[in-house]
Structure formats: C-alpha cells, structure tokens
VOBA-209592 format. One record per atom (N, C-alpha, C): residue number from 1; residue in one letter; x, y, z. Coordinates in steps of 0.1 Angstrom, whole numbers, plus 2048, in hexadecimal, padded with zeros to 3 digits. Example, Ala and Ser with C-alpha at 12.3 -4.5 7.8 and 13.67 -1.06 7.14 Angstrom:
> k r x y z
> 1 A 884 7C7 84E
> 1 A 87B 7D3 84E
> 1 A 884 7DF 84E
> 2 S 880 7EA 847
> 2 S 889 7F5 847
> 2 S 881 800 84F
***
This chain:
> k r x y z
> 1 X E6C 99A 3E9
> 1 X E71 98D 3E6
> 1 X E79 987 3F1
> 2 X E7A 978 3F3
> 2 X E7D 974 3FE
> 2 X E89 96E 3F8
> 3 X E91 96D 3EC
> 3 X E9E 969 3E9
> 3 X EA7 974 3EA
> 4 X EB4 969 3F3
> 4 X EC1 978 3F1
> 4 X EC5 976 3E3
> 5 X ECA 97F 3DE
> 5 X ECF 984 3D2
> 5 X EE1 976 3D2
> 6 X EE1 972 3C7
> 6 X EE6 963 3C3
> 6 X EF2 964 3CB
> 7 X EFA 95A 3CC
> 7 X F0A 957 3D5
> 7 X F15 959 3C4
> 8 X F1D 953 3CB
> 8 X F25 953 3C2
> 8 X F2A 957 3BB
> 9 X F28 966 3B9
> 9 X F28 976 3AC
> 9 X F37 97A 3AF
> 10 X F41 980 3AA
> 10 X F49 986 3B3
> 10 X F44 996 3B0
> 11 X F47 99B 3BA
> 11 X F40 9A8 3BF
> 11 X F49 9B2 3C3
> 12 X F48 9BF 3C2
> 12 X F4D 9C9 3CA
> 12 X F45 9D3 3CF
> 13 X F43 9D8 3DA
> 13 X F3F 9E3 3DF
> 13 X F43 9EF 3DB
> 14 X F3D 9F6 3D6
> 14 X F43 A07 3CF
> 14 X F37 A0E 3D3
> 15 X F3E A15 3DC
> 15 X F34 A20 3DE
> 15 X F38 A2C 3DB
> 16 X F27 A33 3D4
> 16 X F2D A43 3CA
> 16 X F25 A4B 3D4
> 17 X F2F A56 3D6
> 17 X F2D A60 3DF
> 17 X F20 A6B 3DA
> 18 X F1D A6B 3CC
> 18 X F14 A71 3CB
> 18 X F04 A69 3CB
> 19 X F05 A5C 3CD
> 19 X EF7 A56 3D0
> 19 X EF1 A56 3DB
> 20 X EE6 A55 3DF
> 20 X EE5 A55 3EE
> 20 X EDE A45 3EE
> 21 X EE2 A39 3E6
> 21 X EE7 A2E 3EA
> 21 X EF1 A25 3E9
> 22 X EF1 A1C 3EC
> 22 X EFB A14 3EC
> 22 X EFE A0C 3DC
> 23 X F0A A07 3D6
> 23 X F07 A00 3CC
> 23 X F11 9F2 3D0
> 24 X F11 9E7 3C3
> 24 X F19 9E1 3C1
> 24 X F1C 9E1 3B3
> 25 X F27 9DA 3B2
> 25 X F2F 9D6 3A2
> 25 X F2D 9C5 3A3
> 26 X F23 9BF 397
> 26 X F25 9AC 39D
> 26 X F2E 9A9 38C
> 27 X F38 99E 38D
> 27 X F34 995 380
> 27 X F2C 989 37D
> 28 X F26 98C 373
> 28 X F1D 983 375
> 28 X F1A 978 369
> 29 X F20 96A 36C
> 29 X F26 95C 367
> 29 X F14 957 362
> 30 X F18 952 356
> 30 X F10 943 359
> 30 X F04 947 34A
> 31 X F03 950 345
> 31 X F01 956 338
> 31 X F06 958 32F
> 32 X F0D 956 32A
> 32 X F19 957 320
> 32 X F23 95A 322
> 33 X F2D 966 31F
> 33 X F35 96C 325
> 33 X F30 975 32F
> 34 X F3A 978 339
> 34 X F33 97C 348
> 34 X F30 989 343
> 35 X F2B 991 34E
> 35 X F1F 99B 34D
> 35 X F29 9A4 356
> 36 X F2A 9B2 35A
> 36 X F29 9BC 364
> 36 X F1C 9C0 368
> 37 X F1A 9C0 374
> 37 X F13 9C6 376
> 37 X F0C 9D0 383
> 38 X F05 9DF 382
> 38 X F0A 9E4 38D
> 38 X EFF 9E3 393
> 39 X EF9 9E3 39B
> 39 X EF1 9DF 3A8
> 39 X EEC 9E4 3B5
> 40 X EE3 9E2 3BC
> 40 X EE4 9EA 3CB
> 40 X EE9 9E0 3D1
> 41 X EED 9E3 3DD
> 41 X EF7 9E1 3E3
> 41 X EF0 9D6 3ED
> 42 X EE3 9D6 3F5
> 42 X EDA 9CC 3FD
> 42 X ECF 9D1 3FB
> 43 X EC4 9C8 401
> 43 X EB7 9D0 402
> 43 X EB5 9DD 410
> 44 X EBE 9E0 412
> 44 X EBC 9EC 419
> 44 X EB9 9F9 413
> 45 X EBF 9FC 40B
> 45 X EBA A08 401
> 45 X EAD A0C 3FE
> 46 X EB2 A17 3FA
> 46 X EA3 A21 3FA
> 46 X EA4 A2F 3FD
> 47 X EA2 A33 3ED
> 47 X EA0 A45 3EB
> 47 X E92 A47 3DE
> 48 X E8D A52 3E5
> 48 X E83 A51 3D9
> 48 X E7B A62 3DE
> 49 X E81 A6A 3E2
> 49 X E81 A74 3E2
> 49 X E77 A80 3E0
> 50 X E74 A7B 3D0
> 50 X E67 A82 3CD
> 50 X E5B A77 3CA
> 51 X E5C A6D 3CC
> 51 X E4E A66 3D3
> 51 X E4A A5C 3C5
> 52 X E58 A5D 3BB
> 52 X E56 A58 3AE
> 52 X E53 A48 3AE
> 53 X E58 A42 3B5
> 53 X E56 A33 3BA
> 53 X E4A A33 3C1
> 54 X E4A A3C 3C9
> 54 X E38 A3B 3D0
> 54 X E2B A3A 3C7
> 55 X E31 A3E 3BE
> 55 X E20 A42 3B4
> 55 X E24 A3B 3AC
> 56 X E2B A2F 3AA
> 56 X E2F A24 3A1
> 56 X E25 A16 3A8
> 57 X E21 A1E 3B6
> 57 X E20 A11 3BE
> 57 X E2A A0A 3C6
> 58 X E36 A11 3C4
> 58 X E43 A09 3C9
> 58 X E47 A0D 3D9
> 59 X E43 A03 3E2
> 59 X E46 A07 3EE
> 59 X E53 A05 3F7
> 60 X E55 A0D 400
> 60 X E63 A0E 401
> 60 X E6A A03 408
> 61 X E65 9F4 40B
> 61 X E6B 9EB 409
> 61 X E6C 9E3 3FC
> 62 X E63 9E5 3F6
> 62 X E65 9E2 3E7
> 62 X E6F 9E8 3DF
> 63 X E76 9F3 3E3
> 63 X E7C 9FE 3DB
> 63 X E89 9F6 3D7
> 64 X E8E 9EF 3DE
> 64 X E9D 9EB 3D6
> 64 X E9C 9DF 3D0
> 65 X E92 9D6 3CE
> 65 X E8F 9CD 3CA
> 65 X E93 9CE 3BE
> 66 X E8E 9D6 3B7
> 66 X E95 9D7 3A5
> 66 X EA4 9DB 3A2
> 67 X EAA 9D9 3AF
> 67 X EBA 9DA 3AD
> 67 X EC0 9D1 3B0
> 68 X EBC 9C6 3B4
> 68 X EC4 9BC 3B8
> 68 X EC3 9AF 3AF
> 69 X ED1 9AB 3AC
> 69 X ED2 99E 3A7
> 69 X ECA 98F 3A9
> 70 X EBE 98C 3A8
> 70 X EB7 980 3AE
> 70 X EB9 974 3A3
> 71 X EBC 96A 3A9
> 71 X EBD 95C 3A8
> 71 X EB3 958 395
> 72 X EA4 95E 39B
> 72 X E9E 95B 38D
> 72 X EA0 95F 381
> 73 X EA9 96D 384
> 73 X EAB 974 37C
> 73 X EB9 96B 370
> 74 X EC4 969 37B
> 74 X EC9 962 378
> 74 X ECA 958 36B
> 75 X EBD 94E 370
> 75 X EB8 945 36B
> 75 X EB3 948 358
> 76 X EA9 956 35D
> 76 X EA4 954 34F
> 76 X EAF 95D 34B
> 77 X EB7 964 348
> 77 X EC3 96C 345
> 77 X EC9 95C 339
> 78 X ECF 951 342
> 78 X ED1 945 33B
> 78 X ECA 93C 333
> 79 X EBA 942 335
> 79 X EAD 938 32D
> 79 X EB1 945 31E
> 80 X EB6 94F 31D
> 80 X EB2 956 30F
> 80 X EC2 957 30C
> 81 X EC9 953 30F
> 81 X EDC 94D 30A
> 81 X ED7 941 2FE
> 82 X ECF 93B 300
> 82 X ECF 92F 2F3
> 82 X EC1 92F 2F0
> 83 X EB4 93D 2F2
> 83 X EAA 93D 2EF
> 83 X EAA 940 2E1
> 84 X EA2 93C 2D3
> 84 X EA1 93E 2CD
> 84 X E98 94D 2C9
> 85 X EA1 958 2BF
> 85 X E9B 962 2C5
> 85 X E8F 967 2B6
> 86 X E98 965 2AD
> 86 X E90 961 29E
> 86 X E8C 970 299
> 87 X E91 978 29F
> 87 X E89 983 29B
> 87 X E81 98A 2A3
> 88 X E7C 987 2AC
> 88 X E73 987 2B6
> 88 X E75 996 2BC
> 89 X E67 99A 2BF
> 89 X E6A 9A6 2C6
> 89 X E64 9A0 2D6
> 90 X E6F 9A3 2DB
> 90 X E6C 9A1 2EA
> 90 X E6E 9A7 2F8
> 91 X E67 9A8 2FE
> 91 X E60 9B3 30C
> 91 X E67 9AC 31A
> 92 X E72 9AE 321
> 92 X E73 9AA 330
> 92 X E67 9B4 339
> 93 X E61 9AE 33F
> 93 X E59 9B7 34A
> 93 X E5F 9B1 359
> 94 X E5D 9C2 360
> 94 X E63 9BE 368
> 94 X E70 9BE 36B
> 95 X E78 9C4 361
> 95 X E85 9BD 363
> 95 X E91 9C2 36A
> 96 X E8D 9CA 378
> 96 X E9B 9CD 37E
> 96 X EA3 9D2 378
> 97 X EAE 9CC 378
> 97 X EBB 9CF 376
> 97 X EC0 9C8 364
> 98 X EB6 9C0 35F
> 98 X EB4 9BB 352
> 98 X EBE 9AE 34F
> 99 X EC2 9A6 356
> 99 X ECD 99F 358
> 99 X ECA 999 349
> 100 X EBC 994 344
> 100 X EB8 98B 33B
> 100 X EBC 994 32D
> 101 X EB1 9A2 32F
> 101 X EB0 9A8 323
> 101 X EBD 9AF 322
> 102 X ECA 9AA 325
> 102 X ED8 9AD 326
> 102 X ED8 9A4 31F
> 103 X EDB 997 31C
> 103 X EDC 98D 316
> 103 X EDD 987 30A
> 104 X ECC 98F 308
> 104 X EC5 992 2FB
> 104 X EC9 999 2F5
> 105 X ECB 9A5 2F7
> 105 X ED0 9B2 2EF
> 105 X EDE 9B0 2EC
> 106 X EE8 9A8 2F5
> 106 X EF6 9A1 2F0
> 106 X EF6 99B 2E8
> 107 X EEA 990 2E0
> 107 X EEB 98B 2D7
> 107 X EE7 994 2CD
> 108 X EE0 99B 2CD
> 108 X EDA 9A2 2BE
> 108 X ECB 9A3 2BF
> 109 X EC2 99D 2CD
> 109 X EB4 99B 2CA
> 109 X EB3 9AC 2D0
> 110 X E9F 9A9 2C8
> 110 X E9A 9B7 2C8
> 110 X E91 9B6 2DA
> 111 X E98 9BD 2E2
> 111 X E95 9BE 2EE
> 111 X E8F 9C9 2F1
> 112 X E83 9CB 2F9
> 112 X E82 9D6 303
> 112 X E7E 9D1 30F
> 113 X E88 9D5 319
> 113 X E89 9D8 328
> 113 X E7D 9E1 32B
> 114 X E77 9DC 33B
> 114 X E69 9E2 33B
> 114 X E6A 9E3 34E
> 115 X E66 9EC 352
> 115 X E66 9E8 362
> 115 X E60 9F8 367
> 116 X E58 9F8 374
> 116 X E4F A06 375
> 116 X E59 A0C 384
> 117 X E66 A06 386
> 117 X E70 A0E 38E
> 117 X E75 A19 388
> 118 X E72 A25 38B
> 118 X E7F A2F 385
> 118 X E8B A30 384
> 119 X E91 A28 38F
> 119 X E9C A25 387
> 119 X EA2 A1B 382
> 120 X E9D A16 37A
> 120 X E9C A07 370
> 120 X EA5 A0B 365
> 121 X E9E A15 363
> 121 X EA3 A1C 355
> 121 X EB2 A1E 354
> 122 X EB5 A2B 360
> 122 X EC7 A2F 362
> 122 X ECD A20 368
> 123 X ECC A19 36D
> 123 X ED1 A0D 370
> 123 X ED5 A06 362
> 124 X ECB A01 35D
> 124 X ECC 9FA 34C
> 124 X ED6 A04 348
> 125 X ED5 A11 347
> 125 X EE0 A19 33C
> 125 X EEE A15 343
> 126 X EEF A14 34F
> 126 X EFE A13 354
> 126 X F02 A06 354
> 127 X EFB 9FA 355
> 127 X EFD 9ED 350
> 127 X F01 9EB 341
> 128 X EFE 9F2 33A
> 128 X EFC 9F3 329
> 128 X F09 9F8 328
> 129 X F0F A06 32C
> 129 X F21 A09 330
> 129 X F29 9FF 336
> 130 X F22 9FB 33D
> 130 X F2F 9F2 344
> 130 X F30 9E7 339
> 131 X F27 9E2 333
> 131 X F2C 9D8 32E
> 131 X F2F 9DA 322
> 132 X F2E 9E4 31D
> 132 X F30 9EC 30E
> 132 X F28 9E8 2FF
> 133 X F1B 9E8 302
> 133 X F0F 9E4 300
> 133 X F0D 9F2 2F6
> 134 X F07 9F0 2F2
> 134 X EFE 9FE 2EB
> 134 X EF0 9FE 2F0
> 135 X EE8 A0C 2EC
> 135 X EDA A0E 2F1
> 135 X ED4 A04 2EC
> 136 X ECF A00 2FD
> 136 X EC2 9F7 2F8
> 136 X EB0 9FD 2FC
> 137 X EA8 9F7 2F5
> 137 X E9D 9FD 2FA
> 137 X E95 9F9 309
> 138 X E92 A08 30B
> 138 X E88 A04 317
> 138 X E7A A0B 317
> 139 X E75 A08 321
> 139 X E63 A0F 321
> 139 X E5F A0A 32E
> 140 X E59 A19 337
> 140 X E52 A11 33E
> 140 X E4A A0A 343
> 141 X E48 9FD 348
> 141 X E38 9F6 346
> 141 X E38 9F1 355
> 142 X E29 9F9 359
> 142 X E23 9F8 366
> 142 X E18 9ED 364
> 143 X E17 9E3 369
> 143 X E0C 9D6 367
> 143 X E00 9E0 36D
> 144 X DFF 9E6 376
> 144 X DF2 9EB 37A
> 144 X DED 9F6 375
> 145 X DF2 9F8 365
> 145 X DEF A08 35E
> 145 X DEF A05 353
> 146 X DE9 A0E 34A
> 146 X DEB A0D 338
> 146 X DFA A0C 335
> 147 X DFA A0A 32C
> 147 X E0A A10 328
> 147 X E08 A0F 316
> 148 X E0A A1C 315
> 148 X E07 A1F 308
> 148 X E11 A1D 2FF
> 149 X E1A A20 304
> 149 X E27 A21 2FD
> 149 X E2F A13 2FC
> 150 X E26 A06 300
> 150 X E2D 9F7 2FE
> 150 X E24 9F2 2F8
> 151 X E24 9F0 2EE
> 151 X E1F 9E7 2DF
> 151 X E1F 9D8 2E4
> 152 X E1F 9CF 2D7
> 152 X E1F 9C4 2DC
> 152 X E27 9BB 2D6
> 153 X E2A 9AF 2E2
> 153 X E39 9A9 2DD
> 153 X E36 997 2DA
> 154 X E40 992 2D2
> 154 X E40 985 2CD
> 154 X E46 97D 2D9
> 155 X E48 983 2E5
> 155 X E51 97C 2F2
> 155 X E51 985 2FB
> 156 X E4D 97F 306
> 156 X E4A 988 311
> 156 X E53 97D 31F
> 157 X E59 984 322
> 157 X E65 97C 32D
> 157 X E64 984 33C
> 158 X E6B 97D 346
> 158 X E64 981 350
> 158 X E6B 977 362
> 159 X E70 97B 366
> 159 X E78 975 373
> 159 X E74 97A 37F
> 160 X E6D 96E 388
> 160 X E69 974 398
> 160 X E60 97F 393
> 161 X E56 982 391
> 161 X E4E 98A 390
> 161 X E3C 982 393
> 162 X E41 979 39E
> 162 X E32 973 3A5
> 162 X E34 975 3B1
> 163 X E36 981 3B4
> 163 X E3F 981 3C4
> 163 X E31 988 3CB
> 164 X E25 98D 3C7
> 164 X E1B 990 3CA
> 164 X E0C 98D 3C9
> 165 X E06 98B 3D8
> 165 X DF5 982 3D2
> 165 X DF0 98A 3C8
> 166 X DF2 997 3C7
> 166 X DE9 99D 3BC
> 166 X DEF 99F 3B0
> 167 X DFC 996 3AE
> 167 X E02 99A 39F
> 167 X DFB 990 396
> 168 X DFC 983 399
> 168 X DEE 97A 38C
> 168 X DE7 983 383
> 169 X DD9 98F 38D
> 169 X DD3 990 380
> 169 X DDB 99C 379
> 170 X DE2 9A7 381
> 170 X DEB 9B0 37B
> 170 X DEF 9AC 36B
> 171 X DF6 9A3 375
> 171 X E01 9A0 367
> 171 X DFD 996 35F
> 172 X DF4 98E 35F
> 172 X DED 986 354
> 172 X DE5 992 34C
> 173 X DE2 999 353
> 173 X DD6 9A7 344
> 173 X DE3 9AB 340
> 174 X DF1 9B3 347
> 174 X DFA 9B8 33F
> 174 X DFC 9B1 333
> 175 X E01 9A5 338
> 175 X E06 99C 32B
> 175 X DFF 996 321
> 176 X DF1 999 321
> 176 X DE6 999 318
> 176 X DE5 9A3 30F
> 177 X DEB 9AF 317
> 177 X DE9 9B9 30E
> 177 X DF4 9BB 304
> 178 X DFC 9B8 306
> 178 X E0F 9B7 301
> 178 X E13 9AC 2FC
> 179 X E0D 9A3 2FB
> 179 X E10 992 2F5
> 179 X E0E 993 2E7
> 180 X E11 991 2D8
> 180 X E0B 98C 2CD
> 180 X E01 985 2D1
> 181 X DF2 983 2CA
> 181 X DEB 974 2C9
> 181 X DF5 969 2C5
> 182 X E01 965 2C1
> 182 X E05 95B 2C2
> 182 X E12 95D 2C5
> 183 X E14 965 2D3
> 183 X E1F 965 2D6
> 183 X E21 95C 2E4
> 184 X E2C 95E 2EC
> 184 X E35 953 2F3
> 184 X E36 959 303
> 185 X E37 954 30E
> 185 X E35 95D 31B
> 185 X E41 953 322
> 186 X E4D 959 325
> 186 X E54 951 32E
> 186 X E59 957 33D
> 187 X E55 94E 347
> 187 X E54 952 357
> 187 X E5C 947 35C
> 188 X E68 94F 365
> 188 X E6F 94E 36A
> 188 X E68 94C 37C
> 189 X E65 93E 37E
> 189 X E61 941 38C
> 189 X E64 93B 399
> 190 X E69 940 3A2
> 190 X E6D 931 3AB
> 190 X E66 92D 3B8
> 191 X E5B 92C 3AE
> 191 X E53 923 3B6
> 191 X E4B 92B 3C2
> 192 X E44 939 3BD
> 192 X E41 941 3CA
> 192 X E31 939 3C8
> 193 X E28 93C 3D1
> 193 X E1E 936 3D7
> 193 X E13 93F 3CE
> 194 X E17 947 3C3
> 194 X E0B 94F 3BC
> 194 X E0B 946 3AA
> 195 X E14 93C 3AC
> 195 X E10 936 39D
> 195 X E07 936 397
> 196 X E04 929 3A2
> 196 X DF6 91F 39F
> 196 X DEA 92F 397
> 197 X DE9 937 3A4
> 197 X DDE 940 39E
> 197 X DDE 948 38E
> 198 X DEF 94C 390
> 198 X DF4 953 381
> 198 X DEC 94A 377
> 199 X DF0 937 378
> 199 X DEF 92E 36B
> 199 X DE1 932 36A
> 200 X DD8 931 374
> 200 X DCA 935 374
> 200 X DC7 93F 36E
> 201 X DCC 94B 36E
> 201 X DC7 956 366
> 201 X DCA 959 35A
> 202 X DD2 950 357
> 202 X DD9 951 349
> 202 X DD2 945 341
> 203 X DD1 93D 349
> 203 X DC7 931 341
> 203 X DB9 938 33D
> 204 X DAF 942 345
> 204 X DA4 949 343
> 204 X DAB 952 338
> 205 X DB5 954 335
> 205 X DB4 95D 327
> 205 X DB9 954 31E
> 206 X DBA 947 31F
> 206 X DBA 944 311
> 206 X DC9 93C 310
> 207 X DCD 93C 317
> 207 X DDF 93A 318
> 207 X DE2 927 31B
> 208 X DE7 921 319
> 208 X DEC 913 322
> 208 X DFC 918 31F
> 209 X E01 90F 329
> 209 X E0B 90E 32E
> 209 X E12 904 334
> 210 X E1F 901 334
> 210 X E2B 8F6 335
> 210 X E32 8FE 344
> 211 X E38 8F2 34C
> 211 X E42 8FB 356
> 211 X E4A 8EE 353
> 212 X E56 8F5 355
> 212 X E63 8ED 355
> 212 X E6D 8EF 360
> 213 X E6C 8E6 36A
> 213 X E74 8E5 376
> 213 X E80 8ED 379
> 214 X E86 8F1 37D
> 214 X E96 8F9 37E
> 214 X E9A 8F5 38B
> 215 X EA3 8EE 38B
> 215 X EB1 8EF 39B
> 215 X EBA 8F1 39E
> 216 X EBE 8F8 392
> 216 X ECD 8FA 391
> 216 X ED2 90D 38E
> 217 X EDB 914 390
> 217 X EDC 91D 38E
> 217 X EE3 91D 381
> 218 X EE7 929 378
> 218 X EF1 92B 370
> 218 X EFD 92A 371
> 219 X F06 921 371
> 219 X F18 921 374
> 219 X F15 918 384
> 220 X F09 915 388
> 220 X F09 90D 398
> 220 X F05 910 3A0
> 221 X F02 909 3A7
> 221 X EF4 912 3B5
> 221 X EE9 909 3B4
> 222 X EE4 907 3BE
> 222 X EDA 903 3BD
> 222 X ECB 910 3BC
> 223 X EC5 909 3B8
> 223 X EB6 913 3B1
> 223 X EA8 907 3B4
> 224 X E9D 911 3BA
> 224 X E90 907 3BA
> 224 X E86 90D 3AE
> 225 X E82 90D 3A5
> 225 X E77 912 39F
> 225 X E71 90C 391
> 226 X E6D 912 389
> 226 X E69 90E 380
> 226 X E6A 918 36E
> 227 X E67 913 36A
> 227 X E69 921 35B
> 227 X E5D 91C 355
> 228 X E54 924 358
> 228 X E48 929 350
> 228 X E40 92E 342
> 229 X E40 922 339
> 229 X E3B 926 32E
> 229 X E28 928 328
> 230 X E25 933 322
> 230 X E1F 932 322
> 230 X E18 938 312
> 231 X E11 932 30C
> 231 X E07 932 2FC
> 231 X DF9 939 2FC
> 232 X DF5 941 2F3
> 232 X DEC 940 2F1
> 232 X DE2 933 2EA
> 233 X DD9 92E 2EA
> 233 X DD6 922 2E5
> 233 X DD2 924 2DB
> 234 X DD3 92F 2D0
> 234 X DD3 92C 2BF
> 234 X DDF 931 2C0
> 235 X DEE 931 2C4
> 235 X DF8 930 2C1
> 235 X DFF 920 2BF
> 236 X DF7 913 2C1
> 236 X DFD 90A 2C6
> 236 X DF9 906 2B4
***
C-alpha cells in the first residue's frame, strides 16, 4: 500500500520486551466514541519465523501491512456507525486490525472478522481488551483458497483491499462464494488503479454497482476515494 497510516490519532509508542516487534497504542476519533487501538509501530516490521505468513502468500514486505491503521479503513469503520445492520450477518475480509468490524460488534451486529495474516487473530483479541468488548468472531479467509469454515453472509465489507493487479479476479470468486444471492458488497477504495477491472469482474458475475465519491476523512483530513457498492441483479 502506498498510503501512510492516517495523521491526526494521538499515539504512543510502547514497546513490549517480549515481542520481537515494534507496537503502537492509537485513539481512534471519528466512529462514535473513540476506539483504542494497538498497532505496529511502521512498516518496518517483520517476524514470521516459522514461515506461517509465507505459505499464506504473505511476503515480507507485505507482512505489516495488516497492522497498520490506513486511511480507508478509517473511512469504512464510519460508513457501518450509521449502517443499517437489520440483523444481518456480516463478513469484513481482509480486515487487519478490524477498525470497521470493531464498530459493528459495538453496536450489537453479527460480525465475523476474516483476514489470512496470522496474526490478525491475537491482534483482534487485544483490541477487543482494550476496549472492553467481548468475544467477537473470526475465521480465516484466504481469497486464493477454499475456505470451508466461512458460510455465507447478507454483507460483505471490505477497505483498500485493490491494492493488487491480481486481486479483481481473487476476490470477486471469493465474494461470490460468501455473498447471499441477494446480498450487499461494500468497498472501501481510494481510488487505486485496479477498480475499473474489479467493476469488470463483478459485473461478469452478475453484480452492478454504485460508487460514491469520498474526500473527507472521519473527524477531518482530507481523503481521495470512493465507496463501492455492489448487488447482485435479482437482488435489485
């Protein structure tokens, strides 16, 4: 990803002598009541020891990418504060550090957090303490693999996750496989140069879609991107 992780957070550096990386502590404004949240520290990081991120596909400048606070995340974190959630069972893929499916699970919706980092998972549980949350669900979901153990959801959400030429067809079959027939696809994107192809391959399964401009951050900042909806066409 070519965005730094958002301005304006207040932050502390805490470093634990038993990790062999770096972390931070952010609060994080602009979603309801603020958030804690704990974090790596830059994209410098990187431990993966027994090779568990390698056979995820995760390479070692990719490796801290799922720990850092990003701008889109942000964004859709604030698009599911006044999303209507109805009952819905709904899937973040992707989701880092879970800023959004934090949100969700604040209010009462039926959330599962999804991301094929290993440590997605202990990160979520210590986000979930800090802010004194109860267990929420997770599962992991690899776009380039089966995944048996993720059913299928009435909302599938999703931030900066076009950050690659080959994620289009990936992640349009994932979310074909995990979408209700008449369920709802929301993408958080700012504006990376793999859209156009995504709309394309989602349109070949059956999908149309709305984008709605975004400039602004949560609580201020400026922001370029768009928020990405998208239907099945016997859902309409």
């Amino acid at each position: 990803m070519s965005h730094a992780p958002a301005l304006g957070l207040a932050g502390a550096i805490m470093p634990v002598a038993s990790l062999p990386y770096q972390l931070k502590f952010e609060t994080v404004s602009g979603s309801g009541d603020d958030l804690q949240l704990r974090s790596l520290l830059d994209r410098q990081q990187f431990h993966d020891p027994l090779g568990e991120a390698e056979r995820e596909g995760i390479s070692s400048s990719a490796w801290p990418i799922f720990g850092l606070l990003w701008p889109s995340g942000r964004v859709l974190a604030h698009v599911m504060l006044t999303f209507e959630l109805g009952g819905k069972r709904i899937l973040e893929l992707g989701c880092g550090l879970a800023l959004a499916s934090l949100v969700v699970h604040r209010r009462g919706g039926n959330i599962t957090a999804s991301d094929c980092h290993p440590l997605a998972a202990g990160f979520l549980l210590e986000n979930l303490k800090l802010n004194q949350l109860p267990a929420m669900k997770y599962q992991v979901g690899n776009w380039s693999r089966d995944n048996p153990l993720l059913a299928r959801f009435d909302l599938i959400i999703g931030s900066d996750v076009l950050y690659d030429r080959g994620q289009p067809q990936v992640l349009s079959q994932f979310i074909d496989k995990h979408v209700q027939p008449d369920g709802e696809v929301l993408i958080v994107d700012p504006d990376r140069g793999n859209r156009a192809s995504f709309n394309r391959k989602m349109d070949l399964l059956g999908y149309s879609h709305t984008e709605t401009r975004i400039s602004t951050l949560p609580g201020g900042g400026r922001y370029k991107g768009r928020l990405l909806r998208y239907l099945k066409a016997s859902a309409h």
